[in-house]
N, C-alpha and C positions, 0 to 999 in steps of 0.2 A: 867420571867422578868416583872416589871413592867410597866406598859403604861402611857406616860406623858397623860396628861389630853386634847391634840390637838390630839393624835391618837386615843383615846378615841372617841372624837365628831368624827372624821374620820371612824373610826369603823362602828358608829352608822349609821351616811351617806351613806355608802357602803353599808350597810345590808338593806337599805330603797330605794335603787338607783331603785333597778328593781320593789317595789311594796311594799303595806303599811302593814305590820305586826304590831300585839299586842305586849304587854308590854314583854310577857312571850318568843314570840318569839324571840324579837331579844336580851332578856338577853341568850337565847337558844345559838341563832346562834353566837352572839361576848364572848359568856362566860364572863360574868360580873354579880357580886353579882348586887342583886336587888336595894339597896338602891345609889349603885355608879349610877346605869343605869338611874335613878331617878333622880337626881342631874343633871346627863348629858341631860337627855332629857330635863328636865325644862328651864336649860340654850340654849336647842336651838330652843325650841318651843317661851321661852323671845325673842331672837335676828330672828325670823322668818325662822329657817332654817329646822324645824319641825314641823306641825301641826298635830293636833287631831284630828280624824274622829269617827263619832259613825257610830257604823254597827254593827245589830243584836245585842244588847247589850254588845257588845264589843266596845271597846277603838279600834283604831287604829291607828300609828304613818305611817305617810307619809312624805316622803321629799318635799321639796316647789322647786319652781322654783330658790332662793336666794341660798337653799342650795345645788343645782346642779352646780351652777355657785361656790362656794366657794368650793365643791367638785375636780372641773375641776380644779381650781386653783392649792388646794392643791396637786394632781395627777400632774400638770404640773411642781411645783414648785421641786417635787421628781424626774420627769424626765430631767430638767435642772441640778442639784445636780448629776443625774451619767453621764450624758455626761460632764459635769465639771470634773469629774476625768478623764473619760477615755480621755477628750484632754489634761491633764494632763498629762497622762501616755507615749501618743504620743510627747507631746512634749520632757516629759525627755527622748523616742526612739529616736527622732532628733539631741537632746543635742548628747546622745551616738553615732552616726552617725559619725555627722560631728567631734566628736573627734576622732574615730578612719579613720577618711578620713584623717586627720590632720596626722594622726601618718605614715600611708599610704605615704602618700605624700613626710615625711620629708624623711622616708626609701627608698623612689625611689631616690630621691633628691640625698640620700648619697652613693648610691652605681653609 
């Protein structure tokens, strides 16, 4: 399945949270053609959610402080999104509840 272009930067995020990997690395770890990975990194290294470090003549991508917080975010905004259903789900249990108390009640009622 395809990856919209915010799980993507998400990705990249995640694979950077614990420590700064090379280009090759973390096309490794998120499986992303190089040229997308490329695109992606550029756009968040532009908006400061990724920067470049030289080490040992290696390139290495690191997450910044901007992009932990926008990480945090996006992680909170997924965790919000399933306790959203699951009180959902509770409520339509409630709904079914008090229906069938209802139905209870009139059955006592009538006999």
């Amino acid at each position: 399945m395809r990856r919209s272009k915010l799980e993507s930067y998400e990705f990249i995020l995640e694979a950077l949270v614990n420590n700064p990997l090379t280009f090759d690395s973390i096309a490794y770890e998120i499986s992303m053609h190089c040229t997308i990975l490329r695109q992606h990194l550029d756009f968040l290294i532009e908006n400061s959610l990724v920067e470049e470090r030289g080490s040992n003549k290696k390139t290495m991508y690191a997450i910044t402080e901007k992009g932990i917080a926008v990480l945090r975010t996006l992680n909170f905004q997924k965790y919000l999104g399933k306790i959203s259903s699951r009180i959902r789900v509770i409520d339509e249990a409630i709904e079914i509840i008090q229906k069938l108390e209802r139905v209870n009640r009139e059955k006592k009622s009538e006999n």
